[in-house]
C-alpha positions as CSV (number, residue, x, y, z in Angstrom):
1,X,61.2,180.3,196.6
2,X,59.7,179.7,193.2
3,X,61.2,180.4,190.5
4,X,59.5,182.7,187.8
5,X,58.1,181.3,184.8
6,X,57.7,183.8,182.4
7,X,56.3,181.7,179.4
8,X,53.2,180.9,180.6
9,X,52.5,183.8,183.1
10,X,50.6,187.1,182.4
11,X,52.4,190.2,182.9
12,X,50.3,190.8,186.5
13,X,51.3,187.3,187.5
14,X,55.0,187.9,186.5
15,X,54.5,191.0,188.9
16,X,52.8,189.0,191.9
17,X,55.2,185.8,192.3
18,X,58.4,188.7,191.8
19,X,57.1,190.8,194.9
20,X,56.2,187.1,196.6
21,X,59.5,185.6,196.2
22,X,61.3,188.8,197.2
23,X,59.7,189.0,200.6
24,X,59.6,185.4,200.8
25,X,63.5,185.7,200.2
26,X,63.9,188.7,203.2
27,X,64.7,191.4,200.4
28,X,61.5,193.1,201.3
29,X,60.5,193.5,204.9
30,X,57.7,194.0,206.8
31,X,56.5,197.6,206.6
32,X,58.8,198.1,203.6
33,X,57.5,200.6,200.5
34,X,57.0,199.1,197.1
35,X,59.0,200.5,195.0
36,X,56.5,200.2,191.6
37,X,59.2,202.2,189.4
38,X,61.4,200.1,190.1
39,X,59.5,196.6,189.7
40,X,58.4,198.3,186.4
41,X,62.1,198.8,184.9
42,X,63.5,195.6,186.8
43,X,60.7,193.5,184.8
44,X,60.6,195.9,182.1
45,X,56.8,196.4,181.8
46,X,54.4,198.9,182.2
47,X,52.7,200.3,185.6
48,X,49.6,199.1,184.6
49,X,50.0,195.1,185.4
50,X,52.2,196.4,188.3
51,X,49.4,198.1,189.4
52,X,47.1,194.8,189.4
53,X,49.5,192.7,190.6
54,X,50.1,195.1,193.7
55,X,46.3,195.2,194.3
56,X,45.8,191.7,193.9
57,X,48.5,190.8,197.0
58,X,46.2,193.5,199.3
59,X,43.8,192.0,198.3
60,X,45.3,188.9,199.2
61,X,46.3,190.4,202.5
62,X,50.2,190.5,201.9
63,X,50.6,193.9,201.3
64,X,48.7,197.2,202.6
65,X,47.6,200.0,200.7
66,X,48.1,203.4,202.4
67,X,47.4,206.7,200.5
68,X,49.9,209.2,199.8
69,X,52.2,206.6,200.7
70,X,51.7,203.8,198.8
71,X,51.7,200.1,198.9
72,X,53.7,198.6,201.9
73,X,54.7,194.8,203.2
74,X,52.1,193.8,205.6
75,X,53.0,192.8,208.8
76,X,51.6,189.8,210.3
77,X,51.6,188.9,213.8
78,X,53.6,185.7,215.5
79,X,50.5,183.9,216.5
80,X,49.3,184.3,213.0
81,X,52.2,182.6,211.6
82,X,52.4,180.1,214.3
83,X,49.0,178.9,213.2
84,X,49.5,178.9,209.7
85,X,53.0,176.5,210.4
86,X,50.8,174.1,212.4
87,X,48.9,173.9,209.6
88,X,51.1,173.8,207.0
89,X,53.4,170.9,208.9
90,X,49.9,168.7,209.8
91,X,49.1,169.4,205.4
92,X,52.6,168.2,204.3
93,X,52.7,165.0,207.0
94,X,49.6,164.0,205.1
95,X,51.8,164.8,201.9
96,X,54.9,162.9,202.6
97,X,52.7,159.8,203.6
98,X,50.5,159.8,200.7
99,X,53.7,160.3,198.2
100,X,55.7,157.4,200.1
101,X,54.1,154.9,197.7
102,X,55.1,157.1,194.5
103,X,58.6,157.7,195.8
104,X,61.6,156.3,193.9
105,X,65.1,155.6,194.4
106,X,65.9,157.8,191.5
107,X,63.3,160.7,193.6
108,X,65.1,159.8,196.7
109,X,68.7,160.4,194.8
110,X,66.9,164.1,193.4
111,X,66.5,165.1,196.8
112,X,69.5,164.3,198.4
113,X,71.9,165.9,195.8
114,X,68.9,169.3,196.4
115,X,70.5,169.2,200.5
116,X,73.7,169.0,199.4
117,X,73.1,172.4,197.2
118,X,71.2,173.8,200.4
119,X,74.6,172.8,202.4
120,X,76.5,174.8,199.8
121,X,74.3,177.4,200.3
122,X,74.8,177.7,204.0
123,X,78.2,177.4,203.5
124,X,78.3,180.9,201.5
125,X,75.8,182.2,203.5
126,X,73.5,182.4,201.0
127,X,70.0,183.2,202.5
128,X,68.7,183.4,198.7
129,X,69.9,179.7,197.3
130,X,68.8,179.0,201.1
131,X,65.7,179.6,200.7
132,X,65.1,178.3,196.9
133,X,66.6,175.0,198.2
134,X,64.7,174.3,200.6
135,X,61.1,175.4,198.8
136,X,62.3,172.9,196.1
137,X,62.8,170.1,198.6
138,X,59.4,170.3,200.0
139,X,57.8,170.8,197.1
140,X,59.3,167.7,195.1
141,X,57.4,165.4,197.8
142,X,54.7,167.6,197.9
143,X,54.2,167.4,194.3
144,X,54.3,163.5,194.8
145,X,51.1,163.1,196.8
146,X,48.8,162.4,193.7
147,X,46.3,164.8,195.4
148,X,46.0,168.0,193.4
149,X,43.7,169.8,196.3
150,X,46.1,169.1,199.1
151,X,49.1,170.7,196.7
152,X,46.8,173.6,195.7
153,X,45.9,174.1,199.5
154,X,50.0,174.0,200.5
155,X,50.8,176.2,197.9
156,X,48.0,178.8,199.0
157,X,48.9,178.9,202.7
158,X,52.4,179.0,202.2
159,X,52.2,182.3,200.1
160,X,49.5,183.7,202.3
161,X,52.2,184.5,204.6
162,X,55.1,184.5,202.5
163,X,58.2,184.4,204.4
164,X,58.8,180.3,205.4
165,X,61.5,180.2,207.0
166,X,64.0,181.9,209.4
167,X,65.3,185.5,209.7
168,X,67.6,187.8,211.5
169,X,70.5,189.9,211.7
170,X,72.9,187.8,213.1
171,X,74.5,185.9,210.6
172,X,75.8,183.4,212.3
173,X,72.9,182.5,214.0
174,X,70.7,182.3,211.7
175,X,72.6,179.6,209.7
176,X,73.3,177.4,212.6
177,X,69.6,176.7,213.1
178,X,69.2,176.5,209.5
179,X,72.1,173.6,209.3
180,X,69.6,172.2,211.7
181,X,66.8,172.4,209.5
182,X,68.7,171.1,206.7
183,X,69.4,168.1,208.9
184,X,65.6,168.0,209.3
185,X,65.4,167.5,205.8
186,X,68.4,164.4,206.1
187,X,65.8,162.7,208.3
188,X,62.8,163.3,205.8
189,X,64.8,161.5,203.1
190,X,66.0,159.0,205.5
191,X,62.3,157.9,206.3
192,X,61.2,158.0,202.5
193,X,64.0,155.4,201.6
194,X,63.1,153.0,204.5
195,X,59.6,153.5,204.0
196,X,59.0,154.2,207.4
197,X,55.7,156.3,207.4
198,X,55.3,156.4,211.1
199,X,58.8,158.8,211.2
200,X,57.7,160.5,208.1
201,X,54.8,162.1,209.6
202,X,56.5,162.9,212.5
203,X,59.7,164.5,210.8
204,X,57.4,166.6,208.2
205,X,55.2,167.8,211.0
206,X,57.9,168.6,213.5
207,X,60.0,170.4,211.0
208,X,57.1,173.5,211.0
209,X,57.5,173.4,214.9
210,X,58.2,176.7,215.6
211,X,61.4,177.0,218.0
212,X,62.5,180.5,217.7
213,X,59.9,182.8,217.9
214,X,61.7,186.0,217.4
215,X,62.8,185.1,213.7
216,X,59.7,184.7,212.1
């Protein structure tokens, strides 16, 4: 998850990456109203930037439009989303190899104490710090490549989508297999500090391999 930064941001964008990051986070599911009243007093602003922020993510095919209802959390369709993780782990393979030469200890150290706050957060249970954990992890290599493009592309296909990760009812489930991601990201870090590219690729590409088709 990203989090909001209100300083440079218009008041629509403010609105657009709050909706984003609460579906993204499982607080707003698919086929779920918007509640534009309450974005407007949660953010304090005025309906009107609500308003072009909500058309902006139909327009950007996250949410739906329906009249006399209202704006609703587009559903999107497994293979859909299978696609768009194949894509997204083939992008951030190319990533992690181009940012292997920019990587230092010091980076290496940064990501290894963010795991150890995503453990925390499995440990509580926390789907939220979950979720901003692991966003951060992926994007502090991502951010690394030197290739401005190949960020911009991640960043767009991740949010065309939203949701990256995991969800479901059970509880206990759900953060089993995301210990096992998390261990995914052990590996990543791993290959970074032995500067083996070969299992780089392969970890960063096989973490989007998507096991459990009925939580996503």
């Amino acid at each position: 998850m990203s989090t909001i930064n209100y300083q440079y941001q218009s008041l629509k964008e403010i609105v657009y990456q709050y909706i984003a990051d609460r579906i993204q986070n499982g607080l707003l599911a698919p086929s779920e109203k918007i509640n534009e009243a309450e974005i407007c007093k949660t953010l304090g602003i005025s309906r009107t930037p609500a308003r072009e922020a909500l058309f902006q993510l139909t327009s950007d095919n996250l949410l739906e439009y329906m009249p006399r209802k209202g704006f609703i959390v587009k559903e999107i369709d497994t293979k859909k989303k299978t696609d768009v993780f194949e894509i997204i782990g083939t992008l951030e393979s190319l990533a992690a190899s181009l940012a292997l030469a920019y990587m230092t200890e010091q980076d290496i150290l940064e990501m290894e104490t963010i795991v150890a706050t995503i453990e925390d957060a499995i440990r509580a249970k926390d789907f939220s710090a979950y979720q901003k954990g692991q966003s951060t992890f992926h994007d502090y290599y991502i951010n690394k490549c030197n290739n401005s493009t190949l960020v911009k592309l991640l960043h767009d296909l991740k949010y065309s989508f939203i949701r990256q990760t995991y969800l479901c009812e059970d509880k206990e489930r759900l953060f089993r297999i995301l210990s096992d991601s998390n261990d995914d990201h052990k590996r990543i870090i791993e290959a970074f500090r032995t500067k083996d590219a070969d299992k780089l690729r392969k970890y960063t590409k096989s973490h989007w391999d998507t096991i459990y088709l009925d939580m996503i």
